[in-house]
C-alpha positions as CSV (number, residue, x, y, z in Angstrom):
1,X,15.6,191.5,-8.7
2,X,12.2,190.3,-10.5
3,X,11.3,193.9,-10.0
4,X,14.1,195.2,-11.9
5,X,14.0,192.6,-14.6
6,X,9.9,193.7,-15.0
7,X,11.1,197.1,-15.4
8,X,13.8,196.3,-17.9
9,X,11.5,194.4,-20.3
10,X,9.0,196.8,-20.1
11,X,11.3,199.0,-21.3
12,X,12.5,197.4,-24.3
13,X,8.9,196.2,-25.1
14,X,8.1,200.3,-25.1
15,X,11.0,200.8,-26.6
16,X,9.9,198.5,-29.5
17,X,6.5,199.6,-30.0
18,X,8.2,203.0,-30.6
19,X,11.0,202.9,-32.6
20,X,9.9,199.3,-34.5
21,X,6.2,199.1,-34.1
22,X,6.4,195.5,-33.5
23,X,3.2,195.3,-33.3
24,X,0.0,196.8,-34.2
25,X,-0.5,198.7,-31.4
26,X,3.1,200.0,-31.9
27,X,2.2,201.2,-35.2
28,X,-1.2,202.7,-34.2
29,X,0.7,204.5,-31.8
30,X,3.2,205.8,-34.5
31,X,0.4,206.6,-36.3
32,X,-1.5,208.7,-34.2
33,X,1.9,210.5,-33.6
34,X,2.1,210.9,-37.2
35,X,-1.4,212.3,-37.4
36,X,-1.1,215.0,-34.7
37,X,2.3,216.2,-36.9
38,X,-0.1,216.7,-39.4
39,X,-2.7,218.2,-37.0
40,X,-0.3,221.1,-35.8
41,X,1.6,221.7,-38.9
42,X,-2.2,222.5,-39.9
43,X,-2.9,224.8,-36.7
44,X,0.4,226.5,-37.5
45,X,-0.4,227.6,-40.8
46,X,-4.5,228.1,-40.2
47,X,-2.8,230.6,-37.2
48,X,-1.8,233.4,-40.0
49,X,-4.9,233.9,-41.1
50,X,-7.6,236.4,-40.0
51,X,-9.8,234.1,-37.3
52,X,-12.5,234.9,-35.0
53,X,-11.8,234.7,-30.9
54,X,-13.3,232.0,-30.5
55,X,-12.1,229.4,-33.2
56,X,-8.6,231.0,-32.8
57,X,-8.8,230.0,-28.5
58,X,-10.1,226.5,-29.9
59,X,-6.9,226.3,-32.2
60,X,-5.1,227.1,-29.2
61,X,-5.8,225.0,-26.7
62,X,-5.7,222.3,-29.6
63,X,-2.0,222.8,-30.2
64,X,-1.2,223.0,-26.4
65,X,-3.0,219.9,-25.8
66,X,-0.6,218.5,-29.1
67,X,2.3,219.9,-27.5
68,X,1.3,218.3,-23.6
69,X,1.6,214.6,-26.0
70,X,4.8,215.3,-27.5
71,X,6.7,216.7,-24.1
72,X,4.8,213.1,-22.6
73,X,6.4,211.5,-26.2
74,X,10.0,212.9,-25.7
75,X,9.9,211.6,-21.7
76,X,8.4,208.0,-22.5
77,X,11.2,208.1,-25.9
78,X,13.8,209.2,-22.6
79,X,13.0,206.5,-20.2
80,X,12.7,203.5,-22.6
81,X,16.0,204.5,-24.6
82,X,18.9,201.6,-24.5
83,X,21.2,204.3,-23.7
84,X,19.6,208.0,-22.5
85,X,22.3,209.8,-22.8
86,X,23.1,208.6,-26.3
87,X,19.6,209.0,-27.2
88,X,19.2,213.0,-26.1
89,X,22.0,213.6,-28.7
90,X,20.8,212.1,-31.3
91,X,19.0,213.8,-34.4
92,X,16.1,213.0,-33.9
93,X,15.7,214.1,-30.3
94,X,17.4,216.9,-31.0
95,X,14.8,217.8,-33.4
96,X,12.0,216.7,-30.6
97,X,13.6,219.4,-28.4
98,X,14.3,222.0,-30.3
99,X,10.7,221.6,-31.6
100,X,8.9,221.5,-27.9
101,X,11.2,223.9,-25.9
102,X,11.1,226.8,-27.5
103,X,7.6,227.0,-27.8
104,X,6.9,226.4,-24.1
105,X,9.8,228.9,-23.1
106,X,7.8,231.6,-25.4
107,X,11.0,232.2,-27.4
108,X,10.1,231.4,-30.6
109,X,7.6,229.6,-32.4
110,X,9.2,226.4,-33.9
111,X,6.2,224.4,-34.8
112,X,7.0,224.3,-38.6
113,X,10.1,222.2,-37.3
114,X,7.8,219.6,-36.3
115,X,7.0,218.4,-39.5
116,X,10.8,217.2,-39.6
117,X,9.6,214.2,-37.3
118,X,7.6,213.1,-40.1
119,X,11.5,211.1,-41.1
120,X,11.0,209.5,-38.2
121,X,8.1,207.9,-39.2
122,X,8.4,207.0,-42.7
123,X,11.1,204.5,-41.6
124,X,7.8,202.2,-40.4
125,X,7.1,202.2,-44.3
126,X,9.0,198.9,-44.2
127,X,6.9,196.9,-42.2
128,X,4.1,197.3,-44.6
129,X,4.0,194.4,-46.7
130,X,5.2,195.4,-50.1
131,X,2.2,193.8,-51.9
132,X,-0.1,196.4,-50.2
133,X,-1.1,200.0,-49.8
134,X,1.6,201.7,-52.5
135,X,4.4,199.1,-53.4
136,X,8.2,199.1,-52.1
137,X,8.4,201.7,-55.4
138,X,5.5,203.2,-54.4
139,X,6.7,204.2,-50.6
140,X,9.8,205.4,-52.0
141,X,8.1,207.7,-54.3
142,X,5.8,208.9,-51.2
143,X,9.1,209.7,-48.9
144,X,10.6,211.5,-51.7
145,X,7.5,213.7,-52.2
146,X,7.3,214.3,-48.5
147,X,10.7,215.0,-48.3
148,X,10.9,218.1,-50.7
149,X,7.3,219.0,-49.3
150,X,8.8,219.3,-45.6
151,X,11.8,221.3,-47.1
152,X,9.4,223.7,-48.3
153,X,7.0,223.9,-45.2
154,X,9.7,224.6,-42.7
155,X,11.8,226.9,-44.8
156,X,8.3,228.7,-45.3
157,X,7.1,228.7,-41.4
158,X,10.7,229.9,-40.7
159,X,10.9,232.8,-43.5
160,X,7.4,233.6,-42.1
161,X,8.6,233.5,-38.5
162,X,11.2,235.7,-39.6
163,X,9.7,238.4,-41.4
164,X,6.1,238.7,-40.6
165,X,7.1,240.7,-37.8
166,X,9.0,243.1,-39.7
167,X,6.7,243.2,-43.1
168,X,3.6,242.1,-42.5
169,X,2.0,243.4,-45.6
170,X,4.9,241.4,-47.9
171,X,4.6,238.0,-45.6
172,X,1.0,238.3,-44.4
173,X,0.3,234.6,-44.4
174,X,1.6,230.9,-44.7
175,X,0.9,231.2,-48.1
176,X,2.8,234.1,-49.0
177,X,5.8,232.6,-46.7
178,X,5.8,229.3,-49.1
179,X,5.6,231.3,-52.5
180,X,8.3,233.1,-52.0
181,X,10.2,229.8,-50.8
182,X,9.2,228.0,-53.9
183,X,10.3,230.8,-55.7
184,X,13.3,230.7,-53.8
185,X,13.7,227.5,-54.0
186,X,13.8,226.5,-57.5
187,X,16.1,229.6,-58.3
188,X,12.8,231.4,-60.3
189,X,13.3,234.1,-58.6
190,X,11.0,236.9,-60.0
191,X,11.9,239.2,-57.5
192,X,8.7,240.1,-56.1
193,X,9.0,239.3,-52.7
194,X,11.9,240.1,-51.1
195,X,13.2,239.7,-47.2
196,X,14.6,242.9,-45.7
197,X,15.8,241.5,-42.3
198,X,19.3,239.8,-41.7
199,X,18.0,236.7,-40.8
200,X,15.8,236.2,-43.6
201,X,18.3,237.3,-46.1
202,X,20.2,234.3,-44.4
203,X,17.5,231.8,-44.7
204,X,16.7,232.7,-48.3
205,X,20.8,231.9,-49.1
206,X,20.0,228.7,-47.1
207,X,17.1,228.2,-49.3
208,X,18.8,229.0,-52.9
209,X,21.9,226.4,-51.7
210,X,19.1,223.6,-50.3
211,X,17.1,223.8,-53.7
212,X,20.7,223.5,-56.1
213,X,22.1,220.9,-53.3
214,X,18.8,218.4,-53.1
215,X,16.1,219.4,-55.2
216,X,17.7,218.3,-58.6
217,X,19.0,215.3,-56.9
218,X,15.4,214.4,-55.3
219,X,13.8,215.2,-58.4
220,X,15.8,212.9,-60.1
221,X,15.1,210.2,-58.3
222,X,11.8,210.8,-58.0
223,X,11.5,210.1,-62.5
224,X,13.7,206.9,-61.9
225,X,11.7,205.5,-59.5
226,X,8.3,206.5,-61.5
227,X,9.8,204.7,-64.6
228,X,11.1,201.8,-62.4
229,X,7.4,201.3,-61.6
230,X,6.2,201.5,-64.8
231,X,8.4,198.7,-66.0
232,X,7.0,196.5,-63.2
233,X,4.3,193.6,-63.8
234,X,1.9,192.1,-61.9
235,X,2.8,188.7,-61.6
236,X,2.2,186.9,-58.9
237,X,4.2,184.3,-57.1
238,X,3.2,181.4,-56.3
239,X,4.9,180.8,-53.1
240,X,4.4,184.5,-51.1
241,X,2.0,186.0,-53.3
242,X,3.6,189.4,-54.1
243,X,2.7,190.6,-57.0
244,X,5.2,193.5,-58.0
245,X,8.5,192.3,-59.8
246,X,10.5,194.2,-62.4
247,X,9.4,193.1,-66.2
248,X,12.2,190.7,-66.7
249,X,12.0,189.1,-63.3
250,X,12.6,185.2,-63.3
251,X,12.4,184.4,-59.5
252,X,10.5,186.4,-56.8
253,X,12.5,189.2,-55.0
254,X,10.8,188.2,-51.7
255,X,10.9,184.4,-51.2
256,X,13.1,183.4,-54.1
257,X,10.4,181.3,-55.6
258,X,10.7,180.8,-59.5
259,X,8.3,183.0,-61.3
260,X,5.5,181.2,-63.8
261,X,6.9,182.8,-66.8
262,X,10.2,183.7,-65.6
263,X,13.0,182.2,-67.8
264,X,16.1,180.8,-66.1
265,X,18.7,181.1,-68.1
């Protein structure tokens, strides 16, 4: 019974330090995930261009070693999960999955989708105190920038996934990929760079719909947010100490404290 009971908390406290980082190991942990995102989405796009033998056997065995963490990632996520089942099915497994499987299988080389996981772990932007690091504006400026950013890296890694293949000359590298999906993207469309294959002449529908669907809309709130955080001053209150409240603040949006110049009416 005691033994069961150890195994049960120990799950929840994992399970915490995941998906809450209640503590500052939890977020360290989150962030070192976060940084080895980073790390292969890097690898992944250093990969299309001309390398020697030897650094491109060292980028290798980098990303396998990236990919051994995040199978061990998905398995720990697995086990300390309230509910597995519920938990395999979810988005952001899903995502996990379709991100480590093929890759390992030798299908198809999905590492551009990893950069999705990134969503995962902006949602710990909230336990950083809003007085610090960017501001409660600031953070949501920063997921709205990475957001349209990882739209544009994984439509890029999969057009170049896609169509390198076919027409390497057109889609030699990364770079060449993410023009054409910016072009795409934000309905330009000069015309220069064109898909020939059936999937890619599916993505880049995909990719004109995504930019008139979200781009405008992220864009959008991207400005109201920038001019929301121009209006705010740098008062500080008393009680708390935060120091960003909108112009015509009169009590603190934290504690509830009265402001020193705020006016009750």
């Amino acid at each position: 019974m005691v033994a069961g009971q150890s195994e049960t908390t120990l799950r929840q406290r994992v399970r915490a330090e995941l998906e809450e980082a209640a503590t500052g190991l939890g977020l360290g942990v989150n962030i070192a995930i976060a940084a080895f995102i980073l790390i292969s989405a890097g690898l992944f796009v250093a990969e299309t261009y001309p390398l020697s033998p030897v650094v491109n056997t060292a980028l290798t065995l980098l990303d396998w070693l990236i990919l051994v963490i995040f199978v061990l990632e998905y398995g720990i996520r697995l086990w300390a999960a309230e509910r597995p089942l519920s938990y395999a099915i979810s988005p952001y497994a899903i995502v996990d999955l379709v991100a480590i499987l093929p890759v390992l299988a030798g299908v198809f080389d999905t590492r551009s989708l990893r950069l999705i996981r990134w969503l995962r772990i902006l949602k710990l932007a909230r336990f950083l105190e809003e007085d610090r690091w960017l501001g409660r504006e600031g953070l949501i400026i920063a997921r709205i920038i990475f957001t349209l950013f990882s739209i544009v890296f994984i439509y890029s890694g999969a057009i170049y996934q896609v169509e390198h293949p076919i027409d390497p000359k057109v889609f030699g590298t990364f770079l060449d990929a993410m023009y054409f999906a910016v072009v795409t993207m934000t309905t330009v469309g000069y015309g220069d760079v064109t898909p020939v294959s059936e999937a890619g002449r599916t993505l880049t529908v995909m990719m004109i719909l995504t930019g008139i669907a979200l781009i405008p809309s992220q864009v959008g709130s991207l400005i109201q947010n920038i001019n929301r955080i121009q209006m705010v001053n740098a008062i500080h209150c008393e009680s708390c100490g935060l120091s960003s409240h909108e112009a015509d603040a009169v009590y603190c949006r934290r504690c509830g404290t009265r402001l020193p110049n705020g006016k009750a009416s």
